[in-house]
Structure formats: C-alpha cells, structure tokens
N, C-alpha and C positions, 0 to 999 in steps of 0.2 A: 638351454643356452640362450644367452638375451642374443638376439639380432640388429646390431648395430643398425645396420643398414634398413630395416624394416621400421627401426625404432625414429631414426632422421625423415622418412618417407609421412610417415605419420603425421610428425612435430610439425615441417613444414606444412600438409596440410591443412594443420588443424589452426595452425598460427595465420595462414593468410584468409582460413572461412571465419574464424569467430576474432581477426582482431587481436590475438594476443601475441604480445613478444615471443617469437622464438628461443631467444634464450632463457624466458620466465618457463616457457616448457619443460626443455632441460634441467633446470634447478629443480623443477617439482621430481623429475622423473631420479635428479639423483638423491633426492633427498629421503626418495620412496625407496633406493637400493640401500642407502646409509640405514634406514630403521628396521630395514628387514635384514640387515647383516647383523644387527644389534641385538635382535630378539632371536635369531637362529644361531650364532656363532660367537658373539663377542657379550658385552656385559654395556647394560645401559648408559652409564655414564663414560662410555671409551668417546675418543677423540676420533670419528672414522669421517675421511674425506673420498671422496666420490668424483669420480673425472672421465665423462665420458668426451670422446674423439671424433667426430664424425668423419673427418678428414684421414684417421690412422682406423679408423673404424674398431677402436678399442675403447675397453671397460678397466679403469684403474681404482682400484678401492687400498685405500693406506689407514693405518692405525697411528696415530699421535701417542707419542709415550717421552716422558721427559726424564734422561738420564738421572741417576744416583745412586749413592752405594749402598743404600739399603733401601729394598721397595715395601713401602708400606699399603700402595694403595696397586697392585696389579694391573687395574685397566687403566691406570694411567700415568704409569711409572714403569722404569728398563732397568735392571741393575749393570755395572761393568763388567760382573759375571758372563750376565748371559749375552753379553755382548761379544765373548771372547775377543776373538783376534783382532775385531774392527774397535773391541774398546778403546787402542789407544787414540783413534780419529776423536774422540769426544773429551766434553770437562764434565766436570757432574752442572747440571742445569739446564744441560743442552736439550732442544726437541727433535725427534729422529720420526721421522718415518716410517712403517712398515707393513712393506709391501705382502698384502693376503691375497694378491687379487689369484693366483694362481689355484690356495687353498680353496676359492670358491669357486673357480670354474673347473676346475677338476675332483672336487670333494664327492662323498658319496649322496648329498641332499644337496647336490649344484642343480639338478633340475626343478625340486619342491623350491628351492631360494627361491632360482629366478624367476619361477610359475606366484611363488607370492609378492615379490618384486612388481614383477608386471600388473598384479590384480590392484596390488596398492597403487602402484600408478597411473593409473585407469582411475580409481574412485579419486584420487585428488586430484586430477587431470577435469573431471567430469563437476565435480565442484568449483573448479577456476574459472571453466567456462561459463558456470552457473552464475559465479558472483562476476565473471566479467558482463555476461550480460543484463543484471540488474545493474552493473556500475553505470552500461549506457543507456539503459532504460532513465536512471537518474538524472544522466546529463541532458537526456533530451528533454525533460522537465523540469529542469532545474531553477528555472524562471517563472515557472508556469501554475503555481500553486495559485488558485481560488479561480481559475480558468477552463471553459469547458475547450473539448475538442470534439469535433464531428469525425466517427471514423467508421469504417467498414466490417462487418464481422468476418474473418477469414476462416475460423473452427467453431466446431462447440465442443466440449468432450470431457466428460465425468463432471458436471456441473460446470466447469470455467466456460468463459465465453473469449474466445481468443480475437482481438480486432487487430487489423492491419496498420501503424501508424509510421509512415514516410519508412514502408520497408521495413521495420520494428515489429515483432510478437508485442502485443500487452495483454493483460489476462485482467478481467474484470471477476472477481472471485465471487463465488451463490452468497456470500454474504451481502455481497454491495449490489447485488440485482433486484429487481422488480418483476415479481410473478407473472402480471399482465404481459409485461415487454414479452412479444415471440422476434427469437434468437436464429434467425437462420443467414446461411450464406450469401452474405453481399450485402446483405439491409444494411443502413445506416443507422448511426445514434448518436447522440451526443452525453457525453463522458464526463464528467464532476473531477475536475483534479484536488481531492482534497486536503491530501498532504502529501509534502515532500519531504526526507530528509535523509540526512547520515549521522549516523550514531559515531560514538567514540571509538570503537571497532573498524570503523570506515565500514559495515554492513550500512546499506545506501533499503530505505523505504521509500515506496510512491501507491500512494490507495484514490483507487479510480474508483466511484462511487456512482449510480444510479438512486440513490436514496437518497442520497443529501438535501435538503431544501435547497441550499444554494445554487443545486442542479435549475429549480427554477428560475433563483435571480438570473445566474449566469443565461439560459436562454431569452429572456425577456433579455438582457442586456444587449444577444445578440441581435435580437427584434425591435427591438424599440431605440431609436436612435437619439433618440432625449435622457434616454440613461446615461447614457455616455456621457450626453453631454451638458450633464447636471442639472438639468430641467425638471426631471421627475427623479425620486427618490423612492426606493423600496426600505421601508423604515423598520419592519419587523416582515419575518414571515415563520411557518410554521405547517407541518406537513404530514398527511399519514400516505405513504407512498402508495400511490396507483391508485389513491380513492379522495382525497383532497387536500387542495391547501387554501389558506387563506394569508393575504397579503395585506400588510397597514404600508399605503403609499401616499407620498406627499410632491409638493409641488414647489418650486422655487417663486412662481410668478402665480399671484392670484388668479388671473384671468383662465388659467390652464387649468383643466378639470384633468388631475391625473389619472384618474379611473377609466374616462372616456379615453384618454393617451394608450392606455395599455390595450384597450379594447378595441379602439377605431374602426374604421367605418366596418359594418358587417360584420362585426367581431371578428376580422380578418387576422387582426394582431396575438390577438389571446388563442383563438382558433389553432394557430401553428404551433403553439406553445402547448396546448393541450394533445394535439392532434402528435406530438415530438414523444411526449407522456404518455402514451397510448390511454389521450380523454379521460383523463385524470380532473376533477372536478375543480375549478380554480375560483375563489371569492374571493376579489379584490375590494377594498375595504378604502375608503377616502380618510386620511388621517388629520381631521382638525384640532386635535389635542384636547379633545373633550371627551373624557373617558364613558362620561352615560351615553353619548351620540356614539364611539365606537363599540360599545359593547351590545346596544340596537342593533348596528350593520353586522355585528360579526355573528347572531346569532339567527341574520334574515333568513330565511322569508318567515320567520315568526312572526308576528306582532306584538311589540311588547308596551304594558302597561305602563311600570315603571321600574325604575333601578335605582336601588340604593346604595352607596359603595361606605364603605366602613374601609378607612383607609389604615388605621391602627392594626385590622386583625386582615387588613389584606384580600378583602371580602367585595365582593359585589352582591346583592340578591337583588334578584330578576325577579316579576311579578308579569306572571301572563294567565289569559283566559285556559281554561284545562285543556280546551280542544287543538290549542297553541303546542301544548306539551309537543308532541310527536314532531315537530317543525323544528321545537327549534334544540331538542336533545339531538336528533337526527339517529341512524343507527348504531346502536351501544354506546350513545353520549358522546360519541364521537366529534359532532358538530359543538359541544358544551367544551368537550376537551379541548379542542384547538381553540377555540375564542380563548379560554382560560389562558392559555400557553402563549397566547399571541399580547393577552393585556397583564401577564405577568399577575393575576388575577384571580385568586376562585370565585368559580360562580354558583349560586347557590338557586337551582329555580322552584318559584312561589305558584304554586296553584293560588289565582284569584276569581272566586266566586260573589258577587252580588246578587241580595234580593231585592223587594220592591220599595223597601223602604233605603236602600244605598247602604247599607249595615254589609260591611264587610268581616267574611270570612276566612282565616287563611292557613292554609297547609303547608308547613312546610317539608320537602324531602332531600333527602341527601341525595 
C-alpha cells in the first residue's frame, strides 16, 4: 500500500535540499504510478490519470475512455452497452472517466504494483535530482567559458576528484587530470573551464579541464597584469601536460620585452605559474614574426646552424652539430613535437658535420 503521508514527508524534503519544485515531484511520482498501472493492469496506449491528495491523503487513478456504439479500440473506447443504466447520461463522443483506483488498491498484485510504483519513482526521482544538479552546475558557469577558477578539493573517489565551488560539488573527471597533480583534501587548484553548454534536449555540459593549454594562458593571465591589459599577448601555445609548454608571446609596445614580462624579476612570475603546474617545464618563446628566429628559440638550448623553411611543403629543416641532436629533440622528440605544433611547422633535423676543408656532409633523419 503507497503511504500518502510518508510519500508528501519525502517530496518536501527532498524539494527544499536539492531545489526542486514540489509539485515537479509529484508529477514524476504520478507518472511513475500511470506506467506501472499500464504494464500491470491496463494496455499501453489507455488514457490513465493519476491524482495524488496530500491534503485527503489519497491515491485516485481514472481511465480515459471515449463513449460509442461500437468499440473498436478497447483501451480507449466505452460502448453504451457496458455503460448500462448510466448510458443514458452520455452522447456518443463523450470522455468519461473510470475510476480503478479501488481495483488497485485492493487487487490481488496491489502490493507488487505499489512496491514497483515506488522503485520507479525513486529511479526517476534520483535522475531529476541528477539533471537538476548539472542544470545548476550549468548556471553557475554559464558565463564563464575560457576562464579558470581556483577551488578546493572536498573528495577524491574512484578517480573523480571532487572540488568545492561557492558550496557546489564539481567533478574534475581522470580524463581532464594531470598525473603529477597530488589530489588530496583541502589543496587548492586551479580549473580550465572549457566548455559550456546545452544541447537540444536541454542536457546542460560543463568540462573542467587540468590539460588544457589554455589552463596556462588562463593562469598567466591571472599573474601577469599586462595580459589583461593588452600589453603582452600569448600568440600561440602548445602543451604535453605536466612535462612542458612552450609559448609564442608578443608585445603591443616595442620597448617591453614580453618574455622578460612573463618571467620578472627572480622568475617570481613564471615560478607561480609553474609551481600552480606541479613544475611543469615552461619556454616562453619572444615572437618577432620571423619564422627562422622562432624556430631557433623553440628548439633552445640547442644551437642551431641553420634553417631552411620550404614554405610549399610546409617544412622547416633544421641543421645542427650531431652532439646538438639530444638538446634539441629533447625526450622522444618531444621538444621537436611541440616547436612543430607551436610554428604550424614540420621540422625535420639535419645532422651537420664538417671537415678540414669546410666540405659538408649531411644526414638527413626522419
């Protein structure tokens, strides 16, 4: 037997902890009796209405049937037949009511009903709350797309990492984390927002990212006060998380050495930025729009001899002494990879050897 009164005790409080209308409650819970009457007693396409009372502390469940003198379709058709005595009340066309509710709470499967009743309204209960709470997770980001947040970690548990924001669960998923990062209670971090949205469905997405490059812009933006305010520019960047990035940054005003901007004095500025990173490797790259001068810097502390760039096939070759090699591939080309990625670039590096008479030699490798 459903328990009115246990069922209102509930709704309210489940209405006033998670935020959701009261009456959107009730709707789910009678929607969850309408389909479990539908698959235990009646036929899927019947007309069944659901009316729960809190006030009379009753359960009314009616069937839709619309009069005529010959029924073709049973769950949702009445003939004046079996209307008998009350036939003459109707015309044919008319929709009448009728009342089961009795059949169901005195039937011989009244207690499996309401035991399936109650289980379905519980799992769509449990999912309302679910999308109610991504719906305010959404809202609170709703603006906030390409913007980091500094928050708290409150859990950790089966890989999520659970951080506190203004009172708010958010879940930072093992996908968008950083191996080096250690996740424990209370530390701080700062969080990549990097996309928001809602779909057509109104299913509402928000992907909080530790990976992101732009996790670095966004911190340097909150350090360096000339980003904001157009003075330096981060022109490109590119990233192998928790081992390095390399940055092409520019400057509005000649005189300003953006590189020096990022780093300032005692490498105070870059320092927090890495130190945020758990010392994540950072090469900040001066951008004068000359592609042989950046692809020298992006490959320091190499020395490099020369560069050739083949702009048709999209090519740079690089020519360095052999003992250079290890400098400036870095570990598994790593260092080769990101220049490549940052100057939109392949690079291709040139073993160069000389003899005594300047007759050069050259190897090339893939």
């Amino acid at each position: 037997m459903l328990d009115v009164k246990q069922i209102e005790q509930a709704v309210t409080i489940i209405a006033a902890e998670k935020k959701i209308p009261k009456e959107k409650l009730v709707e789910i819970i009678e929607a969850a009796i309408r389909t479990a009457y539908k698959k235990d007693y009646g036929k899927r396409d019947e007309e069944v209405n659901v009316k729960i009372n809190f006030e009379a502390e009753t359960v009314e469940i009616n069937i839709e049937k619309t009069v005529v003198k010959e029924v073709e379709n049973p769950a949702l058709e009445i003939s004046f037949e079996e209307l008998g005595d009350d036939a003459w009340d109707f015309e044919e066309g008319d929709i009448i009511e009728l009342d089961v509710t009795d059949e169901v709470m005195k039937g011989d499967w009244a207690e499996s009903f309401w035991r399936i009743a109650s289980q379905a309204a519980r799992q769509v209960i449990i999912q309302k709350i679910w999308d109610s709470e991504k719906e305010k997770i959404y809202e609170l980001f709703e603006w906030k797309e390409g913007q980091v947040i500094n928050v708290k970690v409150e859990l950790v548990e089966w890989g999520k990492v659970i951080f506190d924001y203004n009172g708010n669960q958010i879940i930072l998923p093992k996908s968008e984390q950083v191996s080096r990062d250690v996740y424990t209670a209370w530390s701080r971090f700062y969080l990549y927002i990097s996309e928001v949205s809602k779909w057509e469905n109104w299913v509402s997405k928000v992907i909080l990212s530790r990976k992101s490059p732009e996790l670095v812009t966004a911190i340097f933006a909150e350090t360096v006060p000339e980003i904001n305010d157009w003075i330096i520019t981060i022109d490109e960047i590119v990233r192998q998380p928790w081992v390095k990035t390399k940055m092409l940054v520019s400057s509005t005003y000649e005189e300003i050495d953006p590189v020096w901007t990022l780093i300032w004095q005692k490498w105070i500025r870059v320092k927090s930025v890495m130190e945020e990173l758990s010392w994540e490797k950072i090469d900040i790259i001066p951008n004068f729009w000359d592609l042989t001068d950046i692809i020298k810097k992006s490959l320091s502390p190499a020395e490099i001899l020369k560069v050739e760039v083949d702009e048709d096939e999209v090519l740079a070759k690089v020519y360095i002494n052999p003992e250079e090699r290890a400098k400036a591939v870095w570990k598994n080309w790593l260092n080769v990879n990101l220049a490549s990625k940052l100057i939109w670039y392949r690079i291709s590096i040139v073993d160069m050897e000389k003899n005594e008479n300047e007759e050069e030699k050259v190897e090339e490798e893939k």
